[in-house]
C-alpha positions, 0 to 999 in steps of 0.5 A, a space after each residue: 750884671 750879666 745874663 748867666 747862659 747868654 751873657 746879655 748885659 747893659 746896652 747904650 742907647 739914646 733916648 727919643 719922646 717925640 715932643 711936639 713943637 709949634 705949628 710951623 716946625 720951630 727946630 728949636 723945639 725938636 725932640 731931645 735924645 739924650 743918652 741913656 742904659 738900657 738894662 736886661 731883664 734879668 731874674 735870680 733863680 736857683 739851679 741844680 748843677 753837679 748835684 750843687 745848688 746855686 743861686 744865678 741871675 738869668 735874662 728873661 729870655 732864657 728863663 722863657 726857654 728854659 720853660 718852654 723846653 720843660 713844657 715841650 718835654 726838651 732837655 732845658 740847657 739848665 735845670 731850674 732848683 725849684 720848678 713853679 706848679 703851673 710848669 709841672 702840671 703843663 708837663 703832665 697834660 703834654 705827656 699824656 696827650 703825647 702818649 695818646 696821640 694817634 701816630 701820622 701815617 706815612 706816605 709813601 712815595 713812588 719809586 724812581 723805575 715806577 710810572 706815575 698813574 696820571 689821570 685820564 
């Protein structure tokens, strides 16, 4: 099975647990790497596309992006069917502490034809 946005799947590797062998270093008693999968994380969810509700496998990882952009008031790649609590209610704290933060004051920069003062 594969991740629905990245397409992350099944990986080959090896497996390595340190064994440790007698003093003296006997290579007979080294550790054994053996082959093995690594699986994805990968978590079912339900999504909102086309106005249709559809039940999809996504990795962790996109899943974390998706809400993160929530959070940070970013359009998500995805729109998630069923948003947790705890998300909508970090939605509303970002907002309102975004629309009651003062605005950065710009600096302005000098002019190319302008001397720069330099002090004394």
């Amino acid at each position: 099975m594969n991740c629905f946005h990245c397409g992350k799947g099944v990986m080959y590797g090896r497996s390595h647990t340190h064994h440790r062998g007698v003093a003296g270093g006997r290579w007979k008693k080294r550790a054994p790497k053996t082959q093995r999968l690594f699986q994805p994380n990968l978590q079912p969810v339900m999504i909102v596309e086309h106005g249709v509700y559809s039940r999809i496998k996504l990795c962790n990882k996109c899943l974390k992006r998706i809400k993160k952009d929530m959070v940070d008031g970013k359009k998500p790649f995805l729109k998630l069917a069923n948003v947790p609590a705890n998300i909508i209610a970090a939605m509303k704290v970002a907002e309102s502490s975004r629309a009651t933060a003062p605005q950065k004051a710009k600096i302005s920069q000098p002019k190319a034809d302008e001397p720069m003062a330099q002090a004394v």
